[in-house]
Backbone as JSON, one array per atom type, in Angstrom:
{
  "sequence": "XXXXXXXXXXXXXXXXXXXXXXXXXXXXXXXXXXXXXXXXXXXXXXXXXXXXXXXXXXXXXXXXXXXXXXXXXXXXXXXXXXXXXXXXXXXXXXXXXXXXXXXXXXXXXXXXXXXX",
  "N": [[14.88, 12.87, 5.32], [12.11, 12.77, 3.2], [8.99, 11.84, 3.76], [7.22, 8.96, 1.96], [3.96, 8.36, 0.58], [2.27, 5.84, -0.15], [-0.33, 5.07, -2.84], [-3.78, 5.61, -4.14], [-5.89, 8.45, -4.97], [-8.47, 7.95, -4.69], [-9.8, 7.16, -3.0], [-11.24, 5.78, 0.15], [-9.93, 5.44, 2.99], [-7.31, 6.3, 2.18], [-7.76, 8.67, 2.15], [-8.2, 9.14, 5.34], [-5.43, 8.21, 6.31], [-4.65, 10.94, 4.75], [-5.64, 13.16, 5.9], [-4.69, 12.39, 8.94], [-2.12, 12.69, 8.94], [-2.2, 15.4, 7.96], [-2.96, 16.97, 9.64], [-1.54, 16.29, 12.49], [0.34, 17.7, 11.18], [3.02, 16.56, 9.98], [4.41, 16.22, 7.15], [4.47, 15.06, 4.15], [5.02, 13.18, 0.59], [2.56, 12.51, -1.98], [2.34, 9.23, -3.86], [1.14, 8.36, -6.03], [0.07, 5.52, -7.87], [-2.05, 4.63, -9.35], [-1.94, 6.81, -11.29], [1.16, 7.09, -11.5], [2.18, 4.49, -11.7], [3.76, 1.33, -10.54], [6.64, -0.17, -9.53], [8.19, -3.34, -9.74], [10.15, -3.79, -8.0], [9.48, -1.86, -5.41], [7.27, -3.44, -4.81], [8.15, -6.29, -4.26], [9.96, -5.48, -2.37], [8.42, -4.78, -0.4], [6.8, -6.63, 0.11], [8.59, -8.24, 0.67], [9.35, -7.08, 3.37], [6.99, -7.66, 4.79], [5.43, -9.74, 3.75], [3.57, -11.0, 1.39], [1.16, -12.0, 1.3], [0.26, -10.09, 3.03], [0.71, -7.72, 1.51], [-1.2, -7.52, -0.64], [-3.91, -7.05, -1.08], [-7.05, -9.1, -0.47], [-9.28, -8.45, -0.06], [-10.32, -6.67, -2.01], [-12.61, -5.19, -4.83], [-10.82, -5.25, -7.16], [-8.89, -7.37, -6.83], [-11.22, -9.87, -6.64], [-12.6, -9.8, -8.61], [-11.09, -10.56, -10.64], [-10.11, -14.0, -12.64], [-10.98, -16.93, -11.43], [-8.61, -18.8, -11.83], [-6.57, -17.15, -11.67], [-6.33, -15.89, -9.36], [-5.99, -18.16, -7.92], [-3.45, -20.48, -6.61], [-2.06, -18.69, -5.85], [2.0, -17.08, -5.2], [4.68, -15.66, -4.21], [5.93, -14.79, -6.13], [3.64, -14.6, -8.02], [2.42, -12.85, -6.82], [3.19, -10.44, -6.91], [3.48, -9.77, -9.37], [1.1, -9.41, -10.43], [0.13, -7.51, -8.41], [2.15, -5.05, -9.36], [1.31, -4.82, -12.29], [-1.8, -4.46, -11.46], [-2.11, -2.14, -9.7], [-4.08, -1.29, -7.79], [-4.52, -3.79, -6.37], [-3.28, -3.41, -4.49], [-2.44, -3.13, -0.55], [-3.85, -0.5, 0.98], [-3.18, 2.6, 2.74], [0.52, 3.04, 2.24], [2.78, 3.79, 4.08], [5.51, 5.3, 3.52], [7.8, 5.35, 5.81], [10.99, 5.06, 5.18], [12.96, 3.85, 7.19], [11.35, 1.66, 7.3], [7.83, 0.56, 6.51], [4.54, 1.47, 6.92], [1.84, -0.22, 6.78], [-1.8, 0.0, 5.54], [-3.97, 1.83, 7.45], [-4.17, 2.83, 10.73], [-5.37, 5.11, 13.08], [-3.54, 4.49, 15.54], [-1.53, 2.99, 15.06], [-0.24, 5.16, 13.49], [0.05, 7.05, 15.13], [1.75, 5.75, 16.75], [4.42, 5.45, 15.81], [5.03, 7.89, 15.0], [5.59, 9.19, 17.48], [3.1, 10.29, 18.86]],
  "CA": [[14.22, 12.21, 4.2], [10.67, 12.98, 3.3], [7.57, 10.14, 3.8], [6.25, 8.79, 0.92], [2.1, 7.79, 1.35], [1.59, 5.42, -1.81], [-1.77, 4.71, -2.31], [-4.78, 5.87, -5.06], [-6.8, 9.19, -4.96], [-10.17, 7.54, -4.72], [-9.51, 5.83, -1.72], [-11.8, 6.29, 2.06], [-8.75, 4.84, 3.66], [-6.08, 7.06, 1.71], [-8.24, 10.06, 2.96], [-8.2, 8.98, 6.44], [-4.35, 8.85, 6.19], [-3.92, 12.16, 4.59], [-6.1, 13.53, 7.32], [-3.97, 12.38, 10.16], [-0.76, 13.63, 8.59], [-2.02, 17.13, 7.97], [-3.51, 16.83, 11.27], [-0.09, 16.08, 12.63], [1.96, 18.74, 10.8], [3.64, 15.88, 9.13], [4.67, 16.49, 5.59], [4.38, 13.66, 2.88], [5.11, 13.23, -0.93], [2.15, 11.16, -2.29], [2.65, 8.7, -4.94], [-0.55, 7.94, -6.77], [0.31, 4.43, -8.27], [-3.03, 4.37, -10.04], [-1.71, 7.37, -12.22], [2.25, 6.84, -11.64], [2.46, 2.78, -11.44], [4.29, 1.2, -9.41], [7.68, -0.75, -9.86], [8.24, -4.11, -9.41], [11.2, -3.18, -6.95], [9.11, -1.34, -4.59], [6.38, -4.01, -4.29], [8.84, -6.93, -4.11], [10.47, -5.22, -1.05], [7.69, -4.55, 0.88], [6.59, -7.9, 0.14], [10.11, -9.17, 1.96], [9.05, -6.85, 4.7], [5.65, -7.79, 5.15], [4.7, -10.74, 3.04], [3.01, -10.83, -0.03], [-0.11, -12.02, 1.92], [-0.25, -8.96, 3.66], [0.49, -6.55, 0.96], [-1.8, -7.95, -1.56], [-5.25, -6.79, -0.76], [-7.73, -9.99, -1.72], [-11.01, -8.41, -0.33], [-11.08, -5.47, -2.61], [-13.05, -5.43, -5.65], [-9.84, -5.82, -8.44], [-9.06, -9.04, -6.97], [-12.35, -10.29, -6.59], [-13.21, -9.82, -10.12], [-9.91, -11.8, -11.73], [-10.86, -14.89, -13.02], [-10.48, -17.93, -11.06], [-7.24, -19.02, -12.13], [-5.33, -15.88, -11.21], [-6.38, -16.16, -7.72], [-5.36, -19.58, -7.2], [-2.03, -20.91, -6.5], [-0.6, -17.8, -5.24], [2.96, -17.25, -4.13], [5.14, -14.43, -4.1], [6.11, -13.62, -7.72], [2.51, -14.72, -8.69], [1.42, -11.84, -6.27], [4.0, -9.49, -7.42], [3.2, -9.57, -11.15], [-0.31, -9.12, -10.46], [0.0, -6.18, -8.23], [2.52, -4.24, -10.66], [-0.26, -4.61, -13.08], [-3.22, -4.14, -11.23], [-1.98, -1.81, -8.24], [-4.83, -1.3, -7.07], [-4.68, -4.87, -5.24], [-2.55, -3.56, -2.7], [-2.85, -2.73, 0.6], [-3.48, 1.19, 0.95], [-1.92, 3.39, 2.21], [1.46, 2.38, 2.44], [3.55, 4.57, 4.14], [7.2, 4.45, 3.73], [9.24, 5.98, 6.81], [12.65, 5.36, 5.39], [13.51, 2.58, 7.45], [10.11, 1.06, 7.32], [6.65, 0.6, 6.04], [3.2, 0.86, 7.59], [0.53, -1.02, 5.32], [-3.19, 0.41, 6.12], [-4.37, 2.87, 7.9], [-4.59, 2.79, 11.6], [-4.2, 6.47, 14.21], [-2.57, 4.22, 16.63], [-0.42, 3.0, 14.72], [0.64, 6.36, 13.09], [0.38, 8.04, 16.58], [2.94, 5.33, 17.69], [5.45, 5.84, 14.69], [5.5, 9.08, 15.0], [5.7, 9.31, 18.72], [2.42, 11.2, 18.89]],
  "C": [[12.71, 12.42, 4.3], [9.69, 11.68, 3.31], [7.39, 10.75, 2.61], [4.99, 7.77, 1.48], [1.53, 7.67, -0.3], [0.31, 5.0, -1.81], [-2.62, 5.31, -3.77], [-5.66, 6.88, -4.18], [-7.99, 8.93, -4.46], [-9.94, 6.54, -3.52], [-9.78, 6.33, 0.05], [-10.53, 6.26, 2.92], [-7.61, 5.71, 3.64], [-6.93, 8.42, 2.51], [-8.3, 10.07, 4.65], [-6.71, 9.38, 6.64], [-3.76, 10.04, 6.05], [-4.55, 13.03, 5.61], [-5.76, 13.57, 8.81], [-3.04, 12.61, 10.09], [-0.89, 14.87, 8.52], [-2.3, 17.61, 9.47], [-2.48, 17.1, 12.02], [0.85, 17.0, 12.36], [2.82, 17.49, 9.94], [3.9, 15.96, 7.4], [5.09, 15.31, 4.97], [4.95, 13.89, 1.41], [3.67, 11.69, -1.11], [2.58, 10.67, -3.88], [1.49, 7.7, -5.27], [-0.48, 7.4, -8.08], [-1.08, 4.26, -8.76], [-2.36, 5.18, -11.61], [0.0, 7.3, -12.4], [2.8, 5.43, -11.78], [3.52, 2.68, -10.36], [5.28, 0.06, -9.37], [7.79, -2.07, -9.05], [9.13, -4.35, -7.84], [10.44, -3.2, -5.37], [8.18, -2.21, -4.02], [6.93, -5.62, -3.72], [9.59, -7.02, -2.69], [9.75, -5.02, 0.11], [6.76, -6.19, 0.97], [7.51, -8.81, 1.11], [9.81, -8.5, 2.82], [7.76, -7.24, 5.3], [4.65, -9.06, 4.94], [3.86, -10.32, 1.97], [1.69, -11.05, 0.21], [-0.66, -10.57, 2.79], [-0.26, -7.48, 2.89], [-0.3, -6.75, -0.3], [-3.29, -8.02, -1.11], [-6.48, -7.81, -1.65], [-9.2, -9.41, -1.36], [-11.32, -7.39, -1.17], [-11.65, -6.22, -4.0], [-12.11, -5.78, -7.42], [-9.56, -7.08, -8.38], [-9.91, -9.89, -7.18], [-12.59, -10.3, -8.17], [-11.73, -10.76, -11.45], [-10.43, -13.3, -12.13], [-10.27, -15.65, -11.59], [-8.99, -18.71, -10.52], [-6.21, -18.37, -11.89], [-5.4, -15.51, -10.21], [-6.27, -16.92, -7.12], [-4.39, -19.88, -7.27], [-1.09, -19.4, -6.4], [0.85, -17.88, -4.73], [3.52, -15.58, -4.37], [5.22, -13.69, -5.44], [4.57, -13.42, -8.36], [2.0, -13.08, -8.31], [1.84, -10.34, -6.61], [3.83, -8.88, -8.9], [1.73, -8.69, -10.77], [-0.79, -7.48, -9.49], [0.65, -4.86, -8.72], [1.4, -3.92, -11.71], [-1.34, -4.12, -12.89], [-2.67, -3.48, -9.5], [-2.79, -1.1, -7.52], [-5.38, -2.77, -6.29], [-3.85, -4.16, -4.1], [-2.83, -2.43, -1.99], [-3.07, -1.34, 0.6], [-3.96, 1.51, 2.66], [-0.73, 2.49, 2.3], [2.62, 3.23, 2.77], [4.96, 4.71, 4.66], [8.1, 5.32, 4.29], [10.38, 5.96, 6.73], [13.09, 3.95, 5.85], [12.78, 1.71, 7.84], [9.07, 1.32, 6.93], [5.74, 0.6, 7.03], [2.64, 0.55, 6.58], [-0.64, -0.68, 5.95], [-2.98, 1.66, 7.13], [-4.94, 2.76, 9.84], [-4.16, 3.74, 12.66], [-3.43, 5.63, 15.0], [-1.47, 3.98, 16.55], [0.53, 3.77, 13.81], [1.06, 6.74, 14.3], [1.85, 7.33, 17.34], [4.48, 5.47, 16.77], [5.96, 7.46, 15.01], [5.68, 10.28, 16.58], [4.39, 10.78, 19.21], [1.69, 10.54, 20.22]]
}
């Protein structure tokens, strides 16, 4: 099964990622959820793997700029709607091994996934 490395073009973070996969020899499919969106499904599930607090990015600048009201009283579906819509709240990269996710970007914890 091939990795998918969801995430947005314009992104320091996403370039760090694709940098340690080519690096690697690792071969990806990306899925660039700015220009493809991104299904309720997919964000729902990594939400049950991860939490909705952790895949819901509040320091970037999309959240930050919502009003008030749409950043308070979070829970899961709240966070779910809102990152379908606006998926650029969440976490990047997000790279989905098949029988698991990493969320962000960290070599160690590629290097240890991928037994590097």
């Amino acid at each position: 099964m091939a990795l998918t490395l969801y995430g947005i073009r314009n992104c320091d973070t996403m370039k760090k990622a694709w940098s340690w996969l080519d690096a690697a020899g690792i071969a990806y499919d990306f899925h660039d959820y700015k220009k493809a969106g991104i299904d309720e499904a997919h964000v729902r599930a990594w939400c049950a793997e991860h939490g909705w607090e952790s895949v819901l990015n509040r320091a970037g600048t999309t959240f930050r700029k919502l009003p008030e009201a749409e950043r308070t009283g979070l829970d899961t579906d709240k966070a779910v709607a809102l990152m379908v819509a606006q998926p650029s709240m969440i976490k990047r990269p997000v790279l989905d091994l098949g029988d698991r996710r990493i969320l962000g970007f960290k070599p160690e914890r590629y290097a240890e996934a991928f037994g590097a």
